[in-house]
N, CA, C and O atoms as a GROMACS GRO file, in nm:
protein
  284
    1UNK      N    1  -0.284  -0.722   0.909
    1UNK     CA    2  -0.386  -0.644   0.841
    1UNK      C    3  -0.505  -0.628   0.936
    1UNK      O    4  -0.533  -0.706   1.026
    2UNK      N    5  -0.592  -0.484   0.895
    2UNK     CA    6  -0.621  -0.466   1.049
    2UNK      C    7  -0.777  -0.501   0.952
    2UNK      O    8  -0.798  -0.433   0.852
    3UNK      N    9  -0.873  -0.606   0.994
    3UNK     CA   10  -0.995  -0.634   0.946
    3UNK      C   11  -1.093  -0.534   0.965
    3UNK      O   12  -1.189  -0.516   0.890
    4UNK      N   13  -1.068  -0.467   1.070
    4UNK     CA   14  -1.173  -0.345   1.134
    4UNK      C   15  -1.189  -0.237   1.025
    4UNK      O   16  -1.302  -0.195   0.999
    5UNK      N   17  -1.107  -0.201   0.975
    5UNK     CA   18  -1.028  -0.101   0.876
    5UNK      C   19  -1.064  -0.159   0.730
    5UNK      O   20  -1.110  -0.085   0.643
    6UNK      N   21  -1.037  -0.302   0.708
    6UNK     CA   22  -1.080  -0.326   0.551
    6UNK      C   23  -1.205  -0.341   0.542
    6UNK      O   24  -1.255  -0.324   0.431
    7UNK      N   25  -1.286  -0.376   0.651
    7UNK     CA   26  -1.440  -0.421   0.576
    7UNK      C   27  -1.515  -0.272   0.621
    7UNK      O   28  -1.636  -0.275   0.646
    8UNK      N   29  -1.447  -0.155   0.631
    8UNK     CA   30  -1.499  -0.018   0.646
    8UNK      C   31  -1.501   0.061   0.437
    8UNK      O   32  -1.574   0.133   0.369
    9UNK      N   33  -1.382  -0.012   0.421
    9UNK     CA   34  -1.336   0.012   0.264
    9UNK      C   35  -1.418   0.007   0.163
    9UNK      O   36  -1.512  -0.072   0.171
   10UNK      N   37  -1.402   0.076   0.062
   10UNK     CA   38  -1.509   0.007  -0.065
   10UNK      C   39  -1.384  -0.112  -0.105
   10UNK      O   40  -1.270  -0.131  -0.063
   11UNK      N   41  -1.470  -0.178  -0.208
   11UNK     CA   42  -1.359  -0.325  -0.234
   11UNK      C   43  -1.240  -0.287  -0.340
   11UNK      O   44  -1.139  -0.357  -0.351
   12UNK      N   45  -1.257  -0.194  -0.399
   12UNK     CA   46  -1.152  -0.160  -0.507
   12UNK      C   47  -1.044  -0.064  -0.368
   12UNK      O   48  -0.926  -0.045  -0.394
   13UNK      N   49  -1.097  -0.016  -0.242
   13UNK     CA   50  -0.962   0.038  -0.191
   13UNK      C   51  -0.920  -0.054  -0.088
   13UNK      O   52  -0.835  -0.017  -0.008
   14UNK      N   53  -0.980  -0.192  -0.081
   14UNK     CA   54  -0.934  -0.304  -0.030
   14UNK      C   55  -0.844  -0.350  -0.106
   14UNK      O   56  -0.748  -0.382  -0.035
   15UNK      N   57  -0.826  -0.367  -0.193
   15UNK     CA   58  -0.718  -0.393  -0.306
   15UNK      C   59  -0.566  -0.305  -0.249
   15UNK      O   60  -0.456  -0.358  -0.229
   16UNK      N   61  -0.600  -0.170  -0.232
   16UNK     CA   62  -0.472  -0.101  -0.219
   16UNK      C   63  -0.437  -0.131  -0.083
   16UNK      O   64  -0.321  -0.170  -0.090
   17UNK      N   65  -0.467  -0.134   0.013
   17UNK     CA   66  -0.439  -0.162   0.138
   17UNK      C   67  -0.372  -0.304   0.160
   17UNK      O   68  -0.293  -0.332   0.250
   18UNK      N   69  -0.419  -0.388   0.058
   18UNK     CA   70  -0.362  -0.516   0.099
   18UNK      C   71  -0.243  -0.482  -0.011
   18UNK      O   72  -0.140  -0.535   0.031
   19UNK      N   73  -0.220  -0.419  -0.127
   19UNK     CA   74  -0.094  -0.417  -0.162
   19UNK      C   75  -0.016  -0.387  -0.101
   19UNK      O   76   0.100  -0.430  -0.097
   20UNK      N   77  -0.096  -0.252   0.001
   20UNK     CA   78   0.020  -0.184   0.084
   20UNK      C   79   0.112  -0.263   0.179
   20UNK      O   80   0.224  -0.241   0.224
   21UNK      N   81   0.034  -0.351   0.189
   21UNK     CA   82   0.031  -0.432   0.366
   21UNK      C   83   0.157  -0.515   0.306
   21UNK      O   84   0.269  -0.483   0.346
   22UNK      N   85   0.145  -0.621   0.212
   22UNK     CA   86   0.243  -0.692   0.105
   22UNK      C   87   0.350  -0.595   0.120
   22UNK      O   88   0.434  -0.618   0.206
   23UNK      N   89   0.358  -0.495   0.052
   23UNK     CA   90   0.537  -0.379   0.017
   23UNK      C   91   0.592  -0.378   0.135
   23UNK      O   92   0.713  -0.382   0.155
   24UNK      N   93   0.471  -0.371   0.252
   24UNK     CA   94   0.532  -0.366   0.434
   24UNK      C   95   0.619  -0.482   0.449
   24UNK      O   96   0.742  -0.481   0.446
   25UNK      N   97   0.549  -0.571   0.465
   25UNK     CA   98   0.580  -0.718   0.493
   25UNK      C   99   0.700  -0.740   0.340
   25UNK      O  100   0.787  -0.793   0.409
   26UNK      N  101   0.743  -0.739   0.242
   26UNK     CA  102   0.813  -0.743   0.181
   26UNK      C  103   0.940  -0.667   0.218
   26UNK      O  104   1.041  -0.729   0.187
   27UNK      N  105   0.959  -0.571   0.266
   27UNK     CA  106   1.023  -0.438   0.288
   27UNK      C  107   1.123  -0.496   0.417
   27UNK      O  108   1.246  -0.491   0.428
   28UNK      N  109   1.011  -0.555   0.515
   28UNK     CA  110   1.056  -0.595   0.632
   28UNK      C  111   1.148  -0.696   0.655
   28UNK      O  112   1.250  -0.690   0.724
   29UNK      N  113   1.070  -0.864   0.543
   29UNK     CA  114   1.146  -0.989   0.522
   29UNK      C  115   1.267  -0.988   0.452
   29UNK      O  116   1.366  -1.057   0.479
   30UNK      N  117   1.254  -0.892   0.341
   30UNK     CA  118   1.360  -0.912   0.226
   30UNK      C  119   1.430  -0.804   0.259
   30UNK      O  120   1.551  -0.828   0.255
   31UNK      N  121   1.395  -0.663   0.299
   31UNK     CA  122   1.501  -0.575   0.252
   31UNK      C  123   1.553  -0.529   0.389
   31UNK      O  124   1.622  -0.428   0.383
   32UNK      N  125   1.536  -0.582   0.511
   32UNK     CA  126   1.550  -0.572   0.651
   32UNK      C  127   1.494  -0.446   0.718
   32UNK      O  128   1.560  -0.395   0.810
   33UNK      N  129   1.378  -0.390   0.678
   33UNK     CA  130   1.368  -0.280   0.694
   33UNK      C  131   1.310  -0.296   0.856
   33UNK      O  132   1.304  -0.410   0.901
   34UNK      N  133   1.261  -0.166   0.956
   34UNK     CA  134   1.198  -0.244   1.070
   34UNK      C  135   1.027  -0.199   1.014
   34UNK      O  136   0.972  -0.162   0.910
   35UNK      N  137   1.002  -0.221   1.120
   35UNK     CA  138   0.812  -0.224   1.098
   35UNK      C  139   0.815  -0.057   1.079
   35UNK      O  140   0.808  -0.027   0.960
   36UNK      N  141   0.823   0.037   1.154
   36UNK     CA  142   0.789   0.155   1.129
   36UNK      C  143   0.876   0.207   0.994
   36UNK      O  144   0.813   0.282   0.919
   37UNK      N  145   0.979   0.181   0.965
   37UNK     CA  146   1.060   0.208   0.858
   37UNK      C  147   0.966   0.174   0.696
   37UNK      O  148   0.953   0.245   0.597
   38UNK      N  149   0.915   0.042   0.726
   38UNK     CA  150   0.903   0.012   0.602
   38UNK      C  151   0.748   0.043   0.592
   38UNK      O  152   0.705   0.031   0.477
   39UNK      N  153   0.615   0.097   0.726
   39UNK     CA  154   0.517   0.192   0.701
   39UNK      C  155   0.579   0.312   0.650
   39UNK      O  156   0.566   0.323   0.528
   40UNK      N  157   0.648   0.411   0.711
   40UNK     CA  158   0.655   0.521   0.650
   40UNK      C  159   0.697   0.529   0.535
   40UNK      O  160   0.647   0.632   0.490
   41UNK      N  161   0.777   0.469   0.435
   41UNK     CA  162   0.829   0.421   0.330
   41UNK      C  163   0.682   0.399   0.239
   41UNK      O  164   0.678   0.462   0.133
   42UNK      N  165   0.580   0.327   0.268
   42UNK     CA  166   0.436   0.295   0.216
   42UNK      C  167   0.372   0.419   0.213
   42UNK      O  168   0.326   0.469   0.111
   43UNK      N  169   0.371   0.463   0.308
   43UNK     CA  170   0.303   0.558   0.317
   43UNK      C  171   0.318   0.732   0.243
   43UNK      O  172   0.234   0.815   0.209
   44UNK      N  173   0.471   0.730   0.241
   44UNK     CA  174   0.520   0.820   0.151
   44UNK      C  175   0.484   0.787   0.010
   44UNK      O  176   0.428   0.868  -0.064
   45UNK      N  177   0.521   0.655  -0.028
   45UNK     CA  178   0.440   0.646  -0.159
   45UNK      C  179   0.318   0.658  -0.227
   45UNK      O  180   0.297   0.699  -0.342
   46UNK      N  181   0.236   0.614  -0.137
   46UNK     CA  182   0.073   0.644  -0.118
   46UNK      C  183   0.065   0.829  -0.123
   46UNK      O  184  -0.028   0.866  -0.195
   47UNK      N  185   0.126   0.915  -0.074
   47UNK     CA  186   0.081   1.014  -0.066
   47UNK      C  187   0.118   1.064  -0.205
   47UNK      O  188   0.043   1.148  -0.256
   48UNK      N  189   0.272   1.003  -0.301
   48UNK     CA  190   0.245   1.065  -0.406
   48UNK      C  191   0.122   1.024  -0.486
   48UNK      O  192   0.098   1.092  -0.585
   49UNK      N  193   0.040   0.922  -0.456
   49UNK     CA  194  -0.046   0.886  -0.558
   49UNK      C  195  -0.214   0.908  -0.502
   49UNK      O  196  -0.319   0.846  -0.520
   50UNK      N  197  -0.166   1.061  -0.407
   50UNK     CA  198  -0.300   1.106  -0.321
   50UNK      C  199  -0.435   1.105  -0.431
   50UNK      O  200  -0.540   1.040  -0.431
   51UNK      N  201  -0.373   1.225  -0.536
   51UNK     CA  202  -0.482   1.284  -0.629
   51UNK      C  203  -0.501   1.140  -0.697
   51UNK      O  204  -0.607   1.108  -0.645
   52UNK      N  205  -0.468   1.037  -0.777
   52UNK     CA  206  -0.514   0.918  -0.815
   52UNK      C  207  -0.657   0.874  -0.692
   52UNK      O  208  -0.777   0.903  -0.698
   53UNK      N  209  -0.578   0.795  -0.588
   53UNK     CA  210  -0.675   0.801  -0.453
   53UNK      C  211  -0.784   0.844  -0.447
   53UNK      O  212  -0.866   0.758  -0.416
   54UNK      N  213  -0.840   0.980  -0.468
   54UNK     CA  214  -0.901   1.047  -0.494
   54UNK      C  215  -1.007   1.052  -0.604
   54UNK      O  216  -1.127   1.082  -0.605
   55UNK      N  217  -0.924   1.013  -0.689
   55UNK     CA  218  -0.999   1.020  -0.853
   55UNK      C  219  -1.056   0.883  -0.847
   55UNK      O  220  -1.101   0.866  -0.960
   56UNK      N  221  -1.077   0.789  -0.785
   56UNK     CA  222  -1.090   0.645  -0.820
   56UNK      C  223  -1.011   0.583  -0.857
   56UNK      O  224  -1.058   0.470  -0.849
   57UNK      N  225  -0.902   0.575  -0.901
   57UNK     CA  226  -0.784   0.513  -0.981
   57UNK      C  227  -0.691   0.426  -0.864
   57UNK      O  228  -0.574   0.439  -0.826
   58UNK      N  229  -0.790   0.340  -0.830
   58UNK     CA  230  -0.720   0.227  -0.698
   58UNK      C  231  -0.640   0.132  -0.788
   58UNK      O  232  -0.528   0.100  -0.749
   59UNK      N  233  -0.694   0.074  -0.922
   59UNK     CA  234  -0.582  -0.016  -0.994
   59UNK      C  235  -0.440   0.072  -1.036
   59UNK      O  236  -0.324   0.035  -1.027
   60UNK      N  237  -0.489   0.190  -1.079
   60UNK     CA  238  -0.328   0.227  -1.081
   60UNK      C  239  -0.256   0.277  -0.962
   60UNK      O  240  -0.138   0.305  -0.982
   61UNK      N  241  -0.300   0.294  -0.846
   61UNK     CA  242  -0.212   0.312  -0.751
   61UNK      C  243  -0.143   0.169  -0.707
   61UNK      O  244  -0.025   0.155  -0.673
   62UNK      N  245  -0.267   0.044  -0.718
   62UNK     CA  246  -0.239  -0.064  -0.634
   62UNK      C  247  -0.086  -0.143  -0.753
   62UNK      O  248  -0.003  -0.226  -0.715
   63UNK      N  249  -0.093  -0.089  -0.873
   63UNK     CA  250  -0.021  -0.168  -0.950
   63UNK      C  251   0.158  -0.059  -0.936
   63UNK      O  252   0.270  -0.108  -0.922
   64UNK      N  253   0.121   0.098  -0.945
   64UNK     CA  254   0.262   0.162  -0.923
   64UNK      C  255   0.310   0.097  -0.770
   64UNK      O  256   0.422   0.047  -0.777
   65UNK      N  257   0.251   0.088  -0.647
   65UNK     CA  258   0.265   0.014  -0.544
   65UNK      C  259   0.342  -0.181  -0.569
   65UNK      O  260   0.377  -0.261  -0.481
   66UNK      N  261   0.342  -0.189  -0.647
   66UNK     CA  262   0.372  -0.360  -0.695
   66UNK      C  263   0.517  -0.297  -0.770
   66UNK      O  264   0.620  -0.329  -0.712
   67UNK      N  265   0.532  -0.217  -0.885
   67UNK     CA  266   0.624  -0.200  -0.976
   67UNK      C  267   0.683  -0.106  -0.868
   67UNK      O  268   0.753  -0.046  -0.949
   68UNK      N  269   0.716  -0.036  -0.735
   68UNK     CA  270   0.768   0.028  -0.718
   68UNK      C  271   0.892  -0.068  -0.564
   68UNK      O  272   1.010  -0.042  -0.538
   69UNK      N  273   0.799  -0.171  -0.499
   69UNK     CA  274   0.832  -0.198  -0.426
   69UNK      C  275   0.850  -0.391  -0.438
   69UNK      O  276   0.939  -0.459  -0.386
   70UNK      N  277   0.754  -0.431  -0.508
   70UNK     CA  278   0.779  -0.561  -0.528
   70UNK      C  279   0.840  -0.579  -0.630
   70UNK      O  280   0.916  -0.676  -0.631
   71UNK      N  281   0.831  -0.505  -0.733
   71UNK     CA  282   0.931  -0.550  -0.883
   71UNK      C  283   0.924  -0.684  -0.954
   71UNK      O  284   0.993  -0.706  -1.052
   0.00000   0.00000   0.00000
């Protein structure tokens, strides 16, 4: 997790970033994915939940991010 990058964040989109970072690192340990595999995989998901992003709605992105990839 890149610190430079989170303490730039407001704290509610520190929340999503570290979920993100978790689905990475989950993706990677458990489901063998490699490092770039299991960013773009995050990152595709994140983009469906752009307009949320947007709207303020960091708990419901950070929680579809948990139910989509951690289960």
């Amino acid at each position: 997790m890149n610190r430079k990058i989170m303490n730039g964040l407001p704290k509610e989109m520190q929340k999503v970033y570290t979920m993100a970072d978790k689905c990475c690192r989950r993706l990677i340990m458990m489901e063998g994915f490699t490092a770039k595999a299991a960013e773009e995989a995050v990152l595709n998901a994140l983009r469906e939940y752009d307009s949320d992003l947007r709207m303020g709605e960091y708990d419901k992105v950070e929680t579809a991010l948990a139910i989509k990839f951690i289960k």
